[in-house]
C-alpha positions in Angstrom: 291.0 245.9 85.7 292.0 248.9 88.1 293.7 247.7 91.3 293.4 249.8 94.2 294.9 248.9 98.1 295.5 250.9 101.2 295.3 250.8 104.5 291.7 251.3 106.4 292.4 254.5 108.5 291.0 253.8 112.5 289.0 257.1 113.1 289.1 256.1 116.5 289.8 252.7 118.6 289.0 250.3 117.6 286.9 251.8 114.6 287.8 251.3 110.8 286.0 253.1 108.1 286.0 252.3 104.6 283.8 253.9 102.5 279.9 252.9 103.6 281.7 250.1 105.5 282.7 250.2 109.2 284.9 247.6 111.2 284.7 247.6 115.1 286.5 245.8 117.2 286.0 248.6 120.0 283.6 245.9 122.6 284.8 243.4 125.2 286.8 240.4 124.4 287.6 241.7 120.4 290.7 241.3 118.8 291.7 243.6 115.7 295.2 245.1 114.9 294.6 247.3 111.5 293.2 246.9 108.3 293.6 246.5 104.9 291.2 246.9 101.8 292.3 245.6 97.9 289.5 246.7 95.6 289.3 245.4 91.9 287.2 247.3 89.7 286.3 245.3 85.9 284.6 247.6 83.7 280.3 246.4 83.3 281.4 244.2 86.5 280.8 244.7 90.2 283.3 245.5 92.3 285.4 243.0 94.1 286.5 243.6 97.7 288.4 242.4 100.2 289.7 243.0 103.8 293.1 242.1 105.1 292.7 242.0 108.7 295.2 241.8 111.7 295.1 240.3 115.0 297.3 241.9 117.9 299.4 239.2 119.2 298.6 238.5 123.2 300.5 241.8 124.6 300.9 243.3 121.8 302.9 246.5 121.9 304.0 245.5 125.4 306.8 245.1 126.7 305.5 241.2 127.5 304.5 240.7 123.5 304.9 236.9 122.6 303.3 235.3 119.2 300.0 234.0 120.1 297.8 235.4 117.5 294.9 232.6 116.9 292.0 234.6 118.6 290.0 237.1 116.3 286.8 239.0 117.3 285.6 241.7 115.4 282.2 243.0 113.6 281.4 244.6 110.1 278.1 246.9 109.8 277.2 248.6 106.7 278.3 248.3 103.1 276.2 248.3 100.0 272.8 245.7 100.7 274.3 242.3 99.2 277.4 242.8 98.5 279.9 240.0 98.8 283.2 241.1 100.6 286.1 238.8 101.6 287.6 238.8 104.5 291.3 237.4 105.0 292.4 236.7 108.9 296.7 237.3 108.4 299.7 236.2 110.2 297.7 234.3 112.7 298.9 231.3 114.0 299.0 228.5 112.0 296.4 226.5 112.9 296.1 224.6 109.4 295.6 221.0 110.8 292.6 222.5 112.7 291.1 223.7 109.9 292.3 220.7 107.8 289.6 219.0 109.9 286.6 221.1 109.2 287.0 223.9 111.9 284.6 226.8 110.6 284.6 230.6 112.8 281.7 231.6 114.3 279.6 234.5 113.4 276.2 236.5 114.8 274.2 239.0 113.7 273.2 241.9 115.8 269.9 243.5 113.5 269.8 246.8 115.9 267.0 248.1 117.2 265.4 249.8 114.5 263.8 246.9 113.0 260.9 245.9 115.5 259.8 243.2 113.7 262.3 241.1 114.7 263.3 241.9 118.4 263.9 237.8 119.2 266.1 237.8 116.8 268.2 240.6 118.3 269.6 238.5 120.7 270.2 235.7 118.2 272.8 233.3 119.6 275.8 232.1 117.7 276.4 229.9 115.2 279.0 228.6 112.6 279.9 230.3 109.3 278.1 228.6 106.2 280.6 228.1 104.0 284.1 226.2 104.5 286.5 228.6 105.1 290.4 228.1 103.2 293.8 228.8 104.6 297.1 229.1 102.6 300.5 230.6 103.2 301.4 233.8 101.6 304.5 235.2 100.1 305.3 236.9 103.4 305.3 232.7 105.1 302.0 234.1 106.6 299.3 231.8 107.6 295.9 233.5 106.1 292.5 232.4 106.9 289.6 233.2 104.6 285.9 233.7 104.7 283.4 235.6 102.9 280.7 238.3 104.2 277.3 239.7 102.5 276.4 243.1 103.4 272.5 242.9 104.7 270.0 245.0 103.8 269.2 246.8 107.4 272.2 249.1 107.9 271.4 248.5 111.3 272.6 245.6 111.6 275.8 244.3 112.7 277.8 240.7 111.8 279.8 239.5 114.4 282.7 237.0 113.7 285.1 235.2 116.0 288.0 232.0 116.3 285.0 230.2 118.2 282.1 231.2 120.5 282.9 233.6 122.8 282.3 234.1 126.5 283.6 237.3 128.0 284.1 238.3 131.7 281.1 240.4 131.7 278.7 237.6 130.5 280.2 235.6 133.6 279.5 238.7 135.9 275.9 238.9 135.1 275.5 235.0 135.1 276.7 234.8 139.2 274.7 237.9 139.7 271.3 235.8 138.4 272.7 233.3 140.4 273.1 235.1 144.0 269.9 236.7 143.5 268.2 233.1 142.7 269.9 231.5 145.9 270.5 234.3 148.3 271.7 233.1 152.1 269.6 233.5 155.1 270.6 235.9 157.9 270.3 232.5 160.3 271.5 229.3 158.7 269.8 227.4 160.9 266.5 228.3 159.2 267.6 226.1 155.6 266.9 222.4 155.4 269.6 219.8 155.0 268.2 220.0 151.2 268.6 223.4 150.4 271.1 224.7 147.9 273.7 226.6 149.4 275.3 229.2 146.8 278.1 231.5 147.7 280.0 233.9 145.6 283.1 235.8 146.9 286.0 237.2 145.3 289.0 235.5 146.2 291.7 237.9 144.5 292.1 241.0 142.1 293.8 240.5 139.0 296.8 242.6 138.2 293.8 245.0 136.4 292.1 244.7 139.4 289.1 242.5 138.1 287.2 240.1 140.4 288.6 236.5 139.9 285.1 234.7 141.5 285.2 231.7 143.7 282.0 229.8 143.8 281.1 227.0 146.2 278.0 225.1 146.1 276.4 222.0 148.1 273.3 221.7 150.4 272.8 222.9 153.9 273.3 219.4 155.6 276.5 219.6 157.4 277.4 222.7 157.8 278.6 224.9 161.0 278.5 228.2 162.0 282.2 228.3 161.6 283.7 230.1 158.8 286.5 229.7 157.0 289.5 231.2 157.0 290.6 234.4 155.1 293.9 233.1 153.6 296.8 235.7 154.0 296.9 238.0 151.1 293.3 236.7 149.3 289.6 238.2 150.2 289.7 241.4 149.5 286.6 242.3 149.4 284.9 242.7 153.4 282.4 240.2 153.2 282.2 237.2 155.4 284.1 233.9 154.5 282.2 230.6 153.5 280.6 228.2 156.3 282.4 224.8 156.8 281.2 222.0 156.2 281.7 219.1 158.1 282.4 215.6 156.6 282.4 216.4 153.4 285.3 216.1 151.0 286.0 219.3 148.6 285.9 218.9 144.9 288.0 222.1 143.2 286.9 223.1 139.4 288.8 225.5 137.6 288.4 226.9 134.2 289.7 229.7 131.7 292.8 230.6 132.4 293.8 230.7 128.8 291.9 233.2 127.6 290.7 231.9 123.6 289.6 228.3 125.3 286.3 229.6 125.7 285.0 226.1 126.0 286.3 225.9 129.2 283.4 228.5 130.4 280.6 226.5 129.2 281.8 223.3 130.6 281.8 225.3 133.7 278.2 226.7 132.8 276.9 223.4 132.0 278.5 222.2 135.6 277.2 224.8 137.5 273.7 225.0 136.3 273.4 221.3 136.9 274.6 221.4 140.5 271.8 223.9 141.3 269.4 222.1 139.6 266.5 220.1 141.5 267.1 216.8 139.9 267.6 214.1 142.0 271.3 213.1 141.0 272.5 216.9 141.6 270.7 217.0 145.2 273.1 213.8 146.0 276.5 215.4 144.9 275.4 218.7 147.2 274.4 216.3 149.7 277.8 214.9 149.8 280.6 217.3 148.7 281.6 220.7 148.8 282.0 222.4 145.5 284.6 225.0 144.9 284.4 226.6 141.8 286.8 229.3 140.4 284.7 230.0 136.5 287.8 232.5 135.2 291.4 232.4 136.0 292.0 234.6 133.8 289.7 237.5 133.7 292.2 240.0 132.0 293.0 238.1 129.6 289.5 237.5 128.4 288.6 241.1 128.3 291.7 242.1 126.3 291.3 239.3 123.6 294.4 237.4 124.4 294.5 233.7 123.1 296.9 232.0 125.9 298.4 234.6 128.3 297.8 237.3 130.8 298.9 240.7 130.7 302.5 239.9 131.4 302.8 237.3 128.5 302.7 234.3 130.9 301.2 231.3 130.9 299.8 231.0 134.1 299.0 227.5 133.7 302.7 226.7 134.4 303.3 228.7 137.7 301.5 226.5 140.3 304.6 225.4 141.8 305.7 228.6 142.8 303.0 231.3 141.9 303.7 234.5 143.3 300.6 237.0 144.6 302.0 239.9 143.0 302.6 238.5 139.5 300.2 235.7 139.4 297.4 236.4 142.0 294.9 233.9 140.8 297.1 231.2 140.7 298.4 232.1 144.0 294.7 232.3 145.3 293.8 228.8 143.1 296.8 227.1 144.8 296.6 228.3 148.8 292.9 227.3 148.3 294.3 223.9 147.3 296.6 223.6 150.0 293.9 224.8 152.7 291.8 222.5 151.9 293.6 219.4 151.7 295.6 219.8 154.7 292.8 221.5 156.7 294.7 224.4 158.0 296.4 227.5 156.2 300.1 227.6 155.3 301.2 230.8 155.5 303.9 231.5 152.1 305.2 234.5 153.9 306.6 232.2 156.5 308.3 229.4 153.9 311.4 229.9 151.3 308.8 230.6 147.8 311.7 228.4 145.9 312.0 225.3 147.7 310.9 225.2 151.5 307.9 223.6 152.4 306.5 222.7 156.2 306.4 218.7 155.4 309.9 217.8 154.5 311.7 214.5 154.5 315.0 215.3 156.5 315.4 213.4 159.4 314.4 216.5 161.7 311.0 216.6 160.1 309.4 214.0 161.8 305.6 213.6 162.7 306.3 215.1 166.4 307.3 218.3 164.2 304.6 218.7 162.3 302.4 218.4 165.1 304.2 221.2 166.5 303.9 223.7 163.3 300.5 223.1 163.1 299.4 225.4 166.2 301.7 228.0 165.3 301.2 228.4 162.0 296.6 228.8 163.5 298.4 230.9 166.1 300.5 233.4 163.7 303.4 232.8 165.8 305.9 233.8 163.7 309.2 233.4 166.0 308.1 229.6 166.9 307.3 229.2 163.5 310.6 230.2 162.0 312.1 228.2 164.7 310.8 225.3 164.2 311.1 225.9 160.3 315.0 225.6 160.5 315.0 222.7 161.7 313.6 221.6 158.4 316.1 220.9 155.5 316.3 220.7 151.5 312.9 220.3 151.4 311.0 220.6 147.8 306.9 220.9 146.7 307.0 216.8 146.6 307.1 217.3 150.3 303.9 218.8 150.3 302.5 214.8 150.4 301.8 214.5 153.9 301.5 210.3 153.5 299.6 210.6 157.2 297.1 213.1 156.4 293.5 212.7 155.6 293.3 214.8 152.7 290.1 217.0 152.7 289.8 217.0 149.0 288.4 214.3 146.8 288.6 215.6 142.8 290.5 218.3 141.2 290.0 219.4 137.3 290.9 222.0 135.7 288.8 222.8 131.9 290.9 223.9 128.7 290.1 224.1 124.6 292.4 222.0 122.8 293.0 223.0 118.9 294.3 219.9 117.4 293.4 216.7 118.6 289.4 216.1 118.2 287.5 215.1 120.9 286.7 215.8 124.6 289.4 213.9 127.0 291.4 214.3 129.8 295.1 214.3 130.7 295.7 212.5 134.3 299.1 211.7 136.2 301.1 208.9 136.2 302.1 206.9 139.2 304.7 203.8 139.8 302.3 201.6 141.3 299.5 199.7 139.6 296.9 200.9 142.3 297.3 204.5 141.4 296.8 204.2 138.1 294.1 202.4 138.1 292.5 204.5 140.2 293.1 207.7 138.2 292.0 206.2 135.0 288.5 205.3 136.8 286.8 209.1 136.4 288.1 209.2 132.6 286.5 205.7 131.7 283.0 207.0 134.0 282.8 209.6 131.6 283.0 207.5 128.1 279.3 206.1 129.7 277.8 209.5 130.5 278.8 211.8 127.5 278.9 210.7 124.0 281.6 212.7 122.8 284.0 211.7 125.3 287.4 210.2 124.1 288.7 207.9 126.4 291.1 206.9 123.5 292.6 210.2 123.4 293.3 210.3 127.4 296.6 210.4 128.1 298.1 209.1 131.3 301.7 209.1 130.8 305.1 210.3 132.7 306.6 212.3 129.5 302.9 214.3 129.4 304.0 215.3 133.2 307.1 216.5 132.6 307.2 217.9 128.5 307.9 221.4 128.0 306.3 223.6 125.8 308.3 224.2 121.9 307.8 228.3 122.3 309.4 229.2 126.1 310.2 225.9 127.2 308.1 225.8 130.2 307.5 222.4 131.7 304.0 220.8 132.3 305.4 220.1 135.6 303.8 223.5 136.8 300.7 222.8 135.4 297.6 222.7 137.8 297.2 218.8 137.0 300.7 217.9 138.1 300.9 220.5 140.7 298.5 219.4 142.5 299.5 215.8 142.7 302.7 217.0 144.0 301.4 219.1 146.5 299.0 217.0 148.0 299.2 213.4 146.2 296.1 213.6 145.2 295.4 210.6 142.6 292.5 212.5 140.9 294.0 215.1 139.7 293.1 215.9 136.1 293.4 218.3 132.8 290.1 218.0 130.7 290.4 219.1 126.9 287.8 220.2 124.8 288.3 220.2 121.3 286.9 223.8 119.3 285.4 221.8 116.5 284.2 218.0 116.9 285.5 214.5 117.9 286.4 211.6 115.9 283.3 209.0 117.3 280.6 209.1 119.5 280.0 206.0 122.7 276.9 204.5 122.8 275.6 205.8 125.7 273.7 202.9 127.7 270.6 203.2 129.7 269.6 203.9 133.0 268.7 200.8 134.4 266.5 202.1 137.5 265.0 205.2 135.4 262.3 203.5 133.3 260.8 206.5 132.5 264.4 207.7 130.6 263.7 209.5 127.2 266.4 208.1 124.9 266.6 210.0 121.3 268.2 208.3 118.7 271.8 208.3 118.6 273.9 209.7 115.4 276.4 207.8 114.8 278.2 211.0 112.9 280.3 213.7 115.6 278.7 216.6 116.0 280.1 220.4 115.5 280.4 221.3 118.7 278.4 224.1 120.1 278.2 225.6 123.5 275.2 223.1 124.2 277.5 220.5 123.8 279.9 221.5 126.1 277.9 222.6 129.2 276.6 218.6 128.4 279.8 217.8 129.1 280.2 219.6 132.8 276.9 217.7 133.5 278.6 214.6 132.6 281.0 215.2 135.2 278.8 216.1 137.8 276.6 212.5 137.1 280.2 210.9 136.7 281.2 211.9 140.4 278.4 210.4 141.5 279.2 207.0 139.4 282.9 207.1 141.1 281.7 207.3 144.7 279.0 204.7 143.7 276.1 207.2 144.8 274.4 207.4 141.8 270.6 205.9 141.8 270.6 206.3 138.0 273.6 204.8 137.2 274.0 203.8 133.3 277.4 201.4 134.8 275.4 198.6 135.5 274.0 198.2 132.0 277.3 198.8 130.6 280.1 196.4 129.7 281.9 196.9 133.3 278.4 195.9 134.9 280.0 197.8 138.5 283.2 199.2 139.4 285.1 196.1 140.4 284.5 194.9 136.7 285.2 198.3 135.4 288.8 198.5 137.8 289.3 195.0 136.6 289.6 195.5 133.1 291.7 199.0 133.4 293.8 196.4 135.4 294.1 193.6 132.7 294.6 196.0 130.4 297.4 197.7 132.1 299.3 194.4 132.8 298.9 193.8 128.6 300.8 197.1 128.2 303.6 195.9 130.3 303.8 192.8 128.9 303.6 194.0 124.9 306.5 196.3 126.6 308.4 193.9 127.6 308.2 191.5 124.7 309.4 194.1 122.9 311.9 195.1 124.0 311.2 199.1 123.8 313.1 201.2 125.7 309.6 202.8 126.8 309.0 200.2 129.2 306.7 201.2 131.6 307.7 201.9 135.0 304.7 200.4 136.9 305.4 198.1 139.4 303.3 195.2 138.7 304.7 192.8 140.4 304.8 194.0 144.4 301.9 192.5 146.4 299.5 194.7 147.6 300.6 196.0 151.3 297.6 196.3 154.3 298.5 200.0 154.0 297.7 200.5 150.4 294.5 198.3 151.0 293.4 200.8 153.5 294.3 204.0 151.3 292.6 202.8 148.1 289.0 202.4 147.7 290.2 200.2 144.0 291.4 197.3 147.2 288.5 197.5 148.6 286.5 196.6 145.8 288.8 193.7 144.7 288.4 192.2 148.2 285.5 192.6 148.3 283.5 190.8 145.1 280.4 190.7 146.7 279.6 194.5 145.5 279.8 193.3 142.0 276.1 192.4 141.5 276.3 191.3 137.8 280.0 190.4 136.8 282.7 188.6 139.3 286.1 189.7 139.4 288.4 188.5 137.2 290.9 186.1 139.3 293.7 185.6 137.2 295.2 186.8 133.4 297.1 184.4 131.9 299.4 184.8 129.1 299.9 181.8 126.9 303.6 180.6 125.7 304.3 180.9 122.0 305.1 177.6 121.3 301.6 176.0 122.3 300.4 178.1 119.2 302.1 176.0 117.0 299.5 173.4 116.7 296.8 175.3 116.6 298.3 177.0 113.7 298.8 173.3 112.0 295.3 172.4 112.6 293.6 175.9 111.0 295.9 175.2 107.7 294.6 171.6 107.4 291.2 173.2 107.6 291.8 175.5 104.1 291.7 178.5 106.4 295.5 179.6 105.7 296.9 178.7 102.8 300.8 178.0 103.3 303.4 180.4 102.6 306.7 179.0 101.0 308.6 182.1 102.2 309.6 182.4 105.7 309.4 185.8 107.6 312.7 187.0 108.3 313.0 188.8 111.6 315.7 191.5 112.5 318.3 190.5 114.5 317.7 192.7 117.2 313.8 191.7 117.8 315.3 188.2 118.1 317.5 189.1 120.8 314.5 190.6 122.4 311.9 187.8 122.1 314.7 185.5 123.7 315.1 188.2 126.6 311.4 188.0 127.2 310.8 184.0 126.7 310.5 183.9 130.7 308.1 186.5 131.0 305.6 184.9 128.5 304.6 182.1 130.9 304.3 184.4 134.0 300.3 184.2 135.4 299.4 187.4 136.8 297.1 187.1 140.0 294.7 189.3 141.7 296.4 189.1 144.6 300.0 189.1 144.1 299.5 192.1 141.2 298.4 195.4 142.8 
C-alpha cells in the first residue's frame, strides 16, 4: 500500500486545489485555515482519500487570537463522479459531549447553473449530514471530527458543509431590505390607521469594520406622536430621521447574535419578527400595545469573518455591558444607552459620568430625589457646567445605582437569544432576587413558554445567584456583565432574561394544550420523540415568545393557559410560589449550606403590592375563572407519619425490615436544627 500526504497548496484565498478537487472557503461567513490530503493507494483497489482540514481560531493571526475554534464553513466542488473522500475537522474545540448526543454538521449542495433541469433545486435549503459523524483525540491531544463526502456527478456542483446552519450578515441585509420595501412609512403619519404596521429600520452604530449593526422597531400606528426620538450621543450615524414616540406603550428590547457561531439566535429573531408583522390577530394585539425594539446582529463582524464567540478584538462582548466603551465595543455601547433611554425616559449622556463607577442615581446622602430632579433638565439641556456641578455632589456611586426605585420604568421585557452547545433543549437563564415576589415574577415568562412551544425546557431554566455572578473557565470574565444581569442592575428590571437554544435537539417535548376560544385550531399529532432542530424550529420558537407576551400581560384572546394545568395566572403564580417555599424548606431540612436566600417569611408591604402585578393577582381571586388560589401550604410534622406507616405494613403493603437505617451523625444534628421549621404553615398573606 503506497502512502502519500502533503499539504493542499492555497492558489489563492481561500482556494485549495488538489488534483480535480477544489476547497473554497473564499465566501462570507467560512472558516478554513489550510489543508491537508493522505492518499492510500492498494494495488486493483480504488484509492482512498482523505482531507485534514483546519479551522482559524476567532482572530487568528491577530494580535487578539484566543482558542475558539468550533465553527467550520467551507465547500468542496469537483473530484472524480462518486468518489468517497473523508473529511477530518482538527484541533477544533472539543465539543465531544455535543456530539456524544447525536449532533450531525450541516451540509448543502449548490448544483450551478449549468444543469437547467433542476433550477429549484439550486437554491436547496440546508439540511443535516446523513451519516453519524465520529470524533476521537489524536496523538497530537487534538479533538478530530469526521465525516465523509461523495463527489457528484455534475462538476458544477458545489457541497457546502458547516458546525450548523448558517446565517450571515448579508442574508440579514437583504431580509430588512424585503422588509422596508414591504412596510415603507408615509410622508404624513397621520394618513396610517391605529392598525397599521409601523416598521422602521435605522442603523444605530458602525462596528469597528464599519458594518451596519440594525435596530428594528415594530408596533402599530395607535399611539404614536410626531415627536421623534432622540439621537443618543455618539449612535445614529447615518442622517436619517429618528423613530416616532409612542405614547403609553411600554418597550420590549430583543437582542440576538452577538456570538457569532450561535446562528440560532438569528432565526429565533426571524421567526419573531416575521410573526410581529404578520396579520394574525394575536400579533396585531402585541403591536397594538408595545413597542418593539429589535437589534437582529450584535455582532456583524464577527459573523462575516467566521468567528465562533468573539469580535475582532478577541472579546466577548457579552460581558462588557457594565462598562461598554463606544470605541472598543460600539454595539454594546449602542444596545446599552438604548436600554438606559428607554427606561428612564430621557438620555444619560456617558461623556458627562465617570465610565468606571459614577452614575446620575446614587445612594449617598446628597443624592436625594430634589437632585435628580435637578439633573434631569440639564442633562435634556446639554448643560454641561450645571451638570458637572451637580454631578459632584454625588458620591461612590456604582451601576446598582442605576435602579431609580421611584421611576416608572418605560420598558416591560428584555431578552437577549444565544446557541447553547451542551445542554439540550431551548430555555432561559433569568435573575435571581431576595424576595419571594421577584422571583416569582421572573419565572412567570419561562413557565408561559413550556404551554406555547413544545421544545421548551422549563426544567433546564436556571434562576439562581451563582449563574449571575460565575465567571467563565478560559478569561475569567464574570456573567455579571452579561446583558441579562446588566440590565437588572441598571434598571431593576425583573424580566430580564438569557434564552438558549440548543444546536441539535432537546431531551422531551410539553404537551402543548389547546386554544380554548379557537375552535377552528388545527392540531397535528404530537411526537412524543425531540426533534433535530432546524431553522423552522427555531423561528417557532420567537413566535412563541411573541404569543407568550401576550399570555403574561393577559391580552391574549387565544390563550392555551386556561386549558392548562395553571387554569390563569393566579393558579400558575401560585404554584411557582408553593413550589418555591418547598425549595426552602427541603433547604432547610437539610441543612445545605446552599440555603436559599429568599425571604419568605416578610409580609408583603402596600408598596410591593403596588409594584407587582403577581399581588395583584393574589388579592384579587376573582380573575381566576377556573382554579381559586391556593390559601395556605402546609407542611406536615414527621412524627404524625408514624402511624400511617403502621397501618400500610398491617395492610402487606411493606414488608418489615429487621435492619434499621443508620443515619450520619451530621444529618442528625440537622434534622434536630430544623424540627421547628417542619410545623411552620405558610400563608398567602404573611408569605410574599
Amino acid at each position: 500500500m503506497n502512502i502519500t500526504s502533503d499539504v493542499v497548496p492555497e492558489v489563492q484565498p481561500g482556494v485549495f486545489i488538489h488534483n480535480s478537487f477544489t476547497i473554497l472557503s473564499n465566501f462570507e461567513s467560512a472558516n478554513l485555515a489550510r489543508v491537508k490530503y493522505v492518499s492510500k493507494q492498494i494495488p486493483g483497489i480504488d484509492e482512498d482519500l482523505e482531507f485534514h482540514l483546519w479551522t482559524n481560531p476567532d482572530c487568528g493571526g491577530t494580535e487578539f487570537e484566543c482558542n475558539y475554534k468550533s465553527w467550520f464553513y467551507f465547500a468542496l466542488k469537483g473530484g472524480t463522479p462518486g468518489m468517497h473522500v473523508r473529511l477530518n475537522i482538527v484541533s477544533s474545540n472539543n465539543q465531544s459531549k455535543m456530539y456524544s448526543q447525536g449532533m450531525t454538521p450541516v451540509f448543502k449542495v449548490d448544483l450551478g447553473k449549468t444543469d437547467k433541469s433542476s433550477e429549484k433545486f439550486c437554491k436547496a435549503s440546508w439540511s443535516r449530514i446523513k451519516e453519524i459523524p465520529t470524533y476521537q483525540i489524536n496523538n497530537n491531544q487534538e479533538f478530530v471530527l469526521s465525516f465523509s463526502h461523495r463527489a457528484l456527478k455534475n462538476i458544477e456542483a458545489t457541497t457546502y458543509y458547516a458546525f450548523t446552519y448558517p446565517y450571515t450578515y448579508t442574508e440579514l441585509c437583504n431580509s430588512l431590505s424585503f422588509y422596508e420595501k414591504q412596510f415603507p412609512l408615509s410622508s404624513d403619519i397621520r394618513e396610517n390607521n391605529e392598525t397599521d404596521i409601523y416598521f422602521y429600520r435605522e442603523t444605530i452604530v458602525k462596528s469597528l469594520e464599519n458594518r451596519s449593526v440594525d435596530l428594528l422597531t415594530i408596533s402599530s400606528f395607535k399611539g404614536i406622536s410626531e415627536e421623534r426620538e432622540c439621537r443618543l450621543f455618539g449612535l445614529f450615524p447615518e442622517d436619517k430621521p429618528r423613530s416616532f414616540v409612542f405614547k403609553n406603550k411600554k418597550v420590549i428590547i430583543m437582542s440576538a447574535r452577538v456570538h457569532p457561531g450561535e446562528t440560532p439566535s438569528s432565526f429565533v429573531m426571524n421567526g419573531l419578527i416575521k410573526y410581529l408583522v404578520s396579520k394574525d390577530e394575536q400579533a396585531n394585539i402585541l403591536r397594538q400595545n408595545y413597542v418593539f425594539k429589535l437589534i437582529p446582529m450584535l455582532n456583524p463582524d464577527g459573523v462575516a469573518r467566521g468567528f465562533y464567540r468573539t469580535d475582532t478584538r478577541g472579546c466577548n462582548l457579552n460581558r462588557f455591558y457594565l462598562k461598554p466603551s463606544l470605541k472598543l465595543h460600539p454595539s454594546i455601547y449602542a444596545a446599552r444607552s438604548l436600554i438606559l433611554y428607554h427606561h428612564f425616559g430621557y438620555e444619560l449622556r456617558d461623556e458627562l459620568i465617570e465610565e468606571n463607577s459614577t452614575s446620575i442615581f446614587c445612594n449617598s446622602s446628597d443624592n436625594n430625589d430634589e437632585l435628580n430632579a435637578k439633573m434631569k433638565p440639564t442633562i435634556l439641556n446639554n448643560d454641561v457646567d450645571s451638570f458637572n456641578a451637580l454631578l459632584k455632589k454625588s458620591q461612590s456611586c456604582t451601576a446598582d445605582s442605576f435602579t431609580n426605585k421611584g421611576l416608572d420604568s418605560g420598558l416591560y421585557l428584555y431578552v437577549d437569544f444565544h446557541g447553547h452547545a451542551s445542554k439540550k433543549g431551548i430555555f432561559m437563564y433569568g435573575n435571581n432576587f431576595d424576595n419571594i415576589v421577584d422571583n416569582i415574577e421572573c419565572m412567570v415568562y419561562p413557565t408561559l413558554m413550556t404551554i406555547n412551544n413544545q421544545n421548551f425546557h422549563y426544567t433546564s431554566c436556571n434562576f439562581s445567584k451563582r449563574n449571575m455572578y460565575s465567571k467563565d473557565k478560559k478569561f475569567g470574565l464574570s456573567k455579571e456583565g452579561s446583558g441579562r444581569v446588566a440590565v437588572l442592575k441598571y434598571t431593576g428590571l425583573v424580566r430580564s432574561y438569557t434564552l438558549e437554544c440548543n444546536y441539535n435537539t432537546g431531551r422531551f417535548v410539553n404537551y402543548i394544550p389547546p386554544k380554548v376560544n379557537f375552535v377552528s385550531e388545527r392540531r397535528p399529532i404530537q411526537s412524543v420523540i425531540p426533534p433535530k432542530f432546524t431553522p423552522t424550529v427555531f423561528e417557532q420558537v420567537g413566535k412563541s415568545l411573541a404569543i407568550s407576551i401576550l399570555d403574561l400581560s393577559n391580552l391574549n384572546p387565544n390563550s392555551r393557559l386556561d386549558s392548562s394545568e395553571f387554569k390563569s395566572l393566579t393558579g400558575l403564580r401560585e404554584i411557582l410560589r408553593s413550589n418555591i417555599i418547598n425549595d426552602c424548606n427541603r433547604t432547610r431540612r437539610l441543612g445545605s449550606k446552599s440555603t436559599s436566600s429568599i425571604n419568605i417569611d416578610t409580609p408583603i408591604t402596600s408598596k410591593q403590592i403596588k409594584k407587582s402585578s403577581i399581588s395583584y393577582d393574589l388579592m384579587n381571586p376573582s380573575t381566576s375563572k377556573l382554579l381559586q388560589p391556593i390559601m395556605t401550604i402546609a407542611v406536615a410534622p414527621k412524627g404524625k407519619s408514624v402511624p400511617l406507616r403502621k397501618t400500610i405494613k398491617k395492610s402487606g403493603i411493606l414488608k418489615k425490615n429487621k435492619k434499621k437505617r443508620k443515619i450520619p451523625p451530621s444529618k442528625q444534628k440537622a434534622i434536630a436544627n430544623t424540627n421547628t421549621s417542619d410545623n411552620i404553615i405558610f400563608s398567602m398573606h404573611n408569605c410574599p
